[in-house]
MOPAC internal coordinates of N, CA, C and O (Angstrom, degrees):
PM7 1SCF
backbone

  N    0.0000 0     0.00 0     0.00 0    0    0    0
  C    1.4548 1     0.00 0     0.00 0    1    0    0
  C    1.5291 1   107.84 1     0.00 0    2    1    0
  O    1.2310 1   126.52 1   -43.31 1    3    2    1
  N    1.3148 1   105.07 1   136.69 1    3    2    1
  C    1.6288 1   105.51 1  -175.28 1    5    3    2
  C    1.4116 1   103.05 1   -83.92 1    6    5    3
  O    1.2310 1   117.13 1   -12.20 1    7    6    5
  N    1.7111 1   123.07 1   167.80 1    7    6    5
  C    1.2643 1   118.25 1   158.73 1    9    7    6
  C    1.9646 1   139.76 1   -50.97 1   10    9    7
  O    1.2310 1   129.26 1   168.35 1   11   10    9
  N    1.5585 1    99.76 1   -11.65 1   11   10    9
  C    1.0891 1    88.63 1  -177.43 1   13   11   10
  C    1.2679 1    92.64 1  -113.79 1   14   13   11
  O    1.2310 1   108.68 1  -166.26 1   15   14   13
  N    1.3361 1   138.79 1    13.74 1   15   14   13
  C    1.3789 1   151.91 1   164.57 1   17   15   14
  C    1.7149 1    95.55 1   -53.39 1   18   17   15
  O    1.2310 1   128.88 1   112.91 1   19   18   17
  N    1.6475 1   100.49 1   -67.09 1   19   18   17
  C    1.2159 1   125.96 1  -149.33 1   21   19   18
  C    1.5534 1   106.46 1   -77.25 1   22   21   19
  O    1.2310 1   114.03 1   140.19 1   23   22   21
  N    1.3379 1   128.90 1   -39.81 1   23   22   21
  C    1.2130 1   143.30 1   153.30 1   25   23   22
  C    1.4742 1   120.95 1   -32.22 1   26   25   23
  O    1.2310 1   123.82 1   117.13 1   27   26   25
  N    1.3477 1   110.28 1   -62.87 1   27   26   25
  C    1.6550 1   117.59 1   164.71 1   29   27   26
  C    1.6705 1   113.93 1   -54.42 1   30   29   27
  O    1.2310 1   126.10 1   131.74 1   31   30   29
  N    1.6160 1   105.88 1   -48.26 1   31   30   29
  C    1.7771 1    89.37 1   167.71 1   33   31   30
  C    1.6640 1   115.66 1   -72.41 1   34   33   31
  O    1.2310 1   124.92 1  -163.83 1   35   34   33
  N    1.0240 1   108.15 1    16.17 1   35   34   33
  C    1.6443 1    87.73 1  -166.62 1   37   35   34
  C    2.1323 1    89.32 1  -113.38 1   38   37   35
  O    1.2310 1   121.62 1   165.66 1   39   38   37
  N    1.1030 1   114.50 1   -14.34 1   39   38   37
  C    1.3778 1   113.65 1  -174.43 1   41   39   38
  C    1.8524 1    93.08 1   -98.38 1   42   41   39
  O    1.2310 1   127.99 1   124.59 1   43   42   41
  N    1.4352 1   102.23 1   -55.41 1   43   42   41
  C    1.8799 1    86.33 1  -167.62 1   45   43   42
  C    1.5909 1   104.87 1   -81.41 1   46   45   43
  O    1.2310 1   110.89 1  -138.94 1   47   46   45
  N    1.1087 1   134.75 1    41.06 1   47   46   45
  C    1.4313 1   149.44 1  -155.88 1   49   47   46
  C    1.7444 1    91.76 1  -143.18 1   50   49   47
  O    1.2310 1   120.22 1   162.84 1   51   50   49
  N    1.1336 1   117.19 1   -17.16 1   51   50   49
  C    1.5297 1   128.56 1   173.24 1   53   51   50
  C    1.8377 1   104.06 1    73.56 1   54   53   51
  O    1.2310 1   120.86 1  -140.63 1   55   54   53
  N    1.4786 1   115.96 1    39.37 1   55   54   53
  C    1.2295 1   114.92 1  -167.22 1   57   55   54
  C    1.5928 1   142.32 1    85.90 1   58   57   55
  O    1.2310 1   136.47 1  -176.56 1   59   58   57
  N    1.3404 1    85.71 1     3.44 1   59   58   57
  C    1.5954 1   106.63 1  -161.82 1   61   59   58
  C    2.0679 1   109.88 1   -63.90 1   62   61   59
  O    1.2310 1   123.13 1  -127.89 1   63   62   61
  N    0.8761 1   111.61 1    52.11 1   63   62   61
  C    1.4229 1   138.29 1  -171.81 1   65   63   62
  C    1.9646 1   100.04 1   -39.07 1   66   65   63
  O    1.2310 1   119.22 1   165.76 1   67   66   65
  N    1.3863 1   119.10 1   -14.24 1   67   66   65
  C    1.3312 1   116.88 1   178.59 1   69   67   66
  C    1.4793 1   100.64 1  -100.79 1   70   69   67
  O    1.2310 1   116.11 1   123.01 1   71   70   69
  N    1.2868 1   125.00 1   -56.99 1   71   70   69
  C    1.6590 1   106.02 1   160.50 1   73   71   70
  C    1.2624 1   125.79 1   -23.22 1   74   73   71
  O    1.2310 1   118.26 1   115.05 1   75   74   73
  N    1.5156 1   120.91 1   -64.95 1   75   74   73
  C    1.3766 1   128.39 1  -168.25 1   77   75   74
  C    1.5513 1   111.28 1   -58.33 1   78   77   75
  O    1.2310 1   130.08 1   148.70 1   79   78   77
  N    1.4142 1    98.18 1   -31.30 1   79   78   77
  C    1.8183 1   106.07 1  -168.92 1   81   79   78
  C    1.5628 1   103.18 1   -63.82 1   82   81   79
  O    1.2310 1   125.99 1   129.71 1   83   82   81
  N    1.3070 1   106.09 1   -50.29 1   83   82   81
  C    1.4801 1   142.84 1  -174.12 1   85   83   82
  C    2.1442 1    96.11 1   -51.63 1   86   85   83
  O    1.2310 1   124.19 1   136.42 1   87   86   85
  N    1.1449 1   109.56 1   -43.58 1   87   86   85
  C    1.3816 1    95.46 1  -165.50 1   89   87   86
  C    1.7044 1   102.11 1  -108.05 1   90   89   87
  O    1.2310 1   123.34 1  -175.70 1   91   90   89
  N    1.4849 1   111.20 1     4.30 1   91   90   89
  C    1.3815 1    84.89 1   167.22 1   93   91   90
  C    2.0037 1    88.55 1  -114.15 1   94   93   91
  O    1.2310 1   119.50 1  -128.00 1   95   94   93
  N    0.9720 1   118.57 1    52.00 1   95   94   93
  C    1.3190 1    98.49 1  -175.08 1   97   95   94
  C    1.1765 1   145.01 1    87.43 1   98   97   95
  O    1.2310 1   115.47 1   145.45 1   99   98   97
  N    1.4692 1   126.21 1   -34.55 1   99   98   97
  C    1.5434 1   134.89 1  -103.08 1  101   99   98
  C    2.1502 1    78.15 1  -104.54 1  102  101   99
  O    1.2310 1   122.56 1   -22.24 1  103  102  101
  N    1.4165 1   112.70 1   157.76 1  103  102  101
  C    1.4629 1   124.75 1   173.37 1  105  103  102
  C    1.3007 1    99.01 1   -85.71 1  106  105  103
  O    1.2310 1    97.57 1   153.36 1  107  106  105
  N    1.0562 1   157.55 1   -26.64 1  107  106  105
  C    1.3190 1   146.16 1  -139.91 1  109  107  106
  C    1.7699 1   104.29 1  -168.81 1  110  109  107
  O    1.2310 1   122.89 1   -11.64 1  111  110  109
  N    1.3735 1   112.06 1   168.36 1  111  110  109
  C    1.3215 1   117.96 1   172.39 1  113  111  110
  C    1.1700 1   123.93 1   -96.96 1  114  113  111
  O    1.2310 1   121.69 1   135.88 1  115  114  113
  N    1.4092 1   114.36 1   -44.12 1  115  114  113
  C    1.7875 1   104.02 1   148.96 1  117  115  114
  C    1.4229 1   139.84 1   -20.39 1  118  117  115
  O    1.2310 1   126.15 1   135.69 1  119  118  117
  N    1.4320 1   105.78 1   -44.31 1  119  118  117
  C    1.5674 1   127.30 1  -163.52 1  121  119  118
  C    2.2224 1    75.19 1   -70.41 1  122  121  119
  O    1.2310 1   137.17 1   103.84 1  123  122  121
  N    1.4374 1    84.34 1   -76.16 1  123  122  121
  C    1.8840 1    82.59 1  -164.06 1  125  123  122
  C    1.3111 1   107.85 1   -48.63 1  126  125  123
  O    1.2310 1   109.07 1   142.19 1  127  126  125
  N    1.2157 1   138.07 1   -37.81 1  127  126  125
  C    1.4416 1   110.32 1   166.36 1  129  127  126
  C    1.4288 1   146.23 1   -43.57 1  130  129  127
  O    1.2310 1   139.97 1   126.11 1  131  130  129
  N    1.3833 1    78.86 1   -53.89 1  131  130  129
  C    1.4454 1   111.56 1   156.69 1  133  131  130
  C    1.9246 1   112.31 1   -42.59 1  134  133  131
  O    1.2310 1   126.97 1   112.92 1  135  134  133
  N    1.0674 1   104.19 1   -67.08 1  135  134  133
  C    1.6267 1   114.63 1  -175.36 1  137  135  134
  C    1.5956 1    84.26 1   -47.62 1  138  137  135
  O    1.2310 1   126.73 1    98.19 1  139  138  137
  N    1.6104 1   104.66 1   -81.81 1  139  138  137
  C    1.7745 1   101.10 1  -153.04 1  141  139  138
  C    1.9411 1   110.66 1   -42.68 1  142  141  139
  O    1.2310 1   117.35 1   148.50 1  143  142  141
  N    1.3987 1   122.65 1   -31.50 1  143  142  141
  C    1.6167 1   128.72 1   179.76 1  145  143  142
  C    1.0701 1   111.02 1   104.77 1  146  145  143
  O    1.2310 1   118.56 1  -164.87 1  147  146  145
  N    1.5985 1   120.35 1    15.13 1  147  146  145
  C    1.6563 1   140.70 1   152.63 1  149  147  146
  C    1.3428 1   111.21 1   -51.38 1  150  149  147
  O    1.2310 1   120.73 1   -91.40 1  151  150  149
  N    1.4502 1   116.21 1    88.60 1  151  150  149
  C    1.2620 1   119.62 1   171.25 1  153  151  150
  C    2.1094 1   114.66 1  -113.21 1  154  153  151
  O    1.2310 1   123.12 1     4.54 1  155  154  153
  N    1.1496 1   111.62 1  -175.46 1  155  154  153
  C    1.5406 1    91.71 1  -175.91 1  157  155  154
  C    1.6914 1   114.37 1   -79.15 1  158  157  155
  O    1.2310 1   119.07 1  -175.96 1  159  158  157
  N    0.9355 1   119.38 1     4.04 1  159  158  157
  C    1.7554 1   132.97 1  -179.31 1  161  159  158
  C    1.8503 1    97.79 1   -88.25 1  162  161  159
  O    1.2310 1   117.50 1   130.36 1  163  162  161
  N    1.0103 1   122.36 1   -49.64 1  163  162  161
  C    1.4486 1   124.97 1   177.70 1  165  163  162
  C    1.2224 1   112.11 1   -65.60 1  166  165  163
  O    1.2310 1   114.93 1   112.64 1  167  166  165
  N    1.6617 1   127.21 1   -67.36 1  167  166  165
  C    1.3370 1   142.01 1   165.02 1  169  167  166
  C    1.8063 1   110.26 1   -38.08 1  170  169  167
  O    1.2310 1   112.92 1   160.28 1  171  170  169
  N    1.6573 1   130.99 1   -19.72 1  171  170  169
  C    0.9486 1   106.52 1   153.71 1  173  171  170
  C    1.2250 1   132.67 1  -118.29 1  174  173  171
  O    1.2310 1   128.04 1  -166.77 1  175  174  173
  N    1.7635 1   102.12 1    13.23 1  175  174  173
  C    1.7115 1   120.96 1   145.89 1  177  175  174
  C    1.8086 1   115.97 1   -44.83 1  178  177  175
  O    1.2310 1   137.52 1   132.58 1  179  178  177
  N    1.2989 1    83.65 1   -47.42 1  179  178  177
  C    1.9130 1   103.95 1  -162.91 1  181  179  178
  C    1.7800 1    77.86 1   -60.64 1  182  181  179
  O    1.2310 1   118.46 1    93.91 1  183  182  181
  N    1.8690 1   120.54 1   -86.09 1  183  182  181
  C    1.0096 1    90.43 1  -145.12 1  185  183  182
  C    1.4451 1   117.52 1  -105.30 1  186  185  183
  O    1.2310 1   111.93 1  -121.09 1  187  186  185
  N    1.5534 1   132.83 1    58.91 1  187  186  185
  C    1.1276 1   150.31 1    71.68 1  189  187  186
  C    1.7379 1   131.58 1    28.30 1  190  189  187
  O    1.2310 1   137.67 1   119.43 1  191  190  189
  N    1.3198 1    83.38 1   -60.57 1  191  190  189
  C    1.3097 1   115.72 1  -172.04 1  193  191  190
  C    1.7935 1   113.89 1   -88.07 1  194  193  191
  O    1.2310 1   123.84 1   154.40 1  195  194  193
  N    1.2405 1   110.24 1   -25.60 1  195  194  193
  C    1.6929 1   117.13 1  -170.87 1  197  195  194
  C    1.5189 1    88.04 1  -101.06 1  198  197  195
  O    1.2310 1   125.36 1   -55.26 1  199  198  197
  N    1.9839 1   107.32 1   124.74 1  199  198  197
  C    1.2641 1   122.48 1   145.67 1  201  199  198
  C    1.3578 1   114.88 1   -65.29 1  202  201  199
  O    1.2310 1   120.13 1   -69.82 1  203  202  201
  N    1.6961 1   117.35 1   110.18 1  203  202  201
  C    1.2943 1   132.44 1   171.39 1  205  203  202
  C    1.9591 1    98.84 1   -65.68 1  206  205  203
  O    1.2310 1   121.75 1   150.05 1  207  206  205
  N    1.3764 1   114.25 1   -29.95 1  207  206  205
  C    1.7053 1   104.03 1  -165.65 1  209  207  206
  C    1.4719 1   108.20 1   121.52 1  210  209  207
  O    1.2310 1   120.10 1   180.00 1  211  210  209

């Protein structure tokens, strides 16, 4: 699975970051974060972005 394979499951998957780990392999969740380019500058782009209300 390519990265933007894995990217698309990991957003319409609603974040589900153990699936994604799970299908490219990965030992740890770091590593897939890491892979997808989820660092803490993005993650508070992302929720930034979500009306809490």
């Amino acid at each position: 699975m390519c990265k933007a394979g894995a990217y698309q499951v990991y957003i319409q998957s609603n974040c589900n970051i153990g699936l994604v780990m799970h299908l490219l392999n990965h030992s740890s969740i770091v590593m897939t974060l890491a892979y997808l380019g989820l660092n803490q500058v993005s993650t508070e782009e992302m929720l930034d972005s979500i009306d809490f209300g």
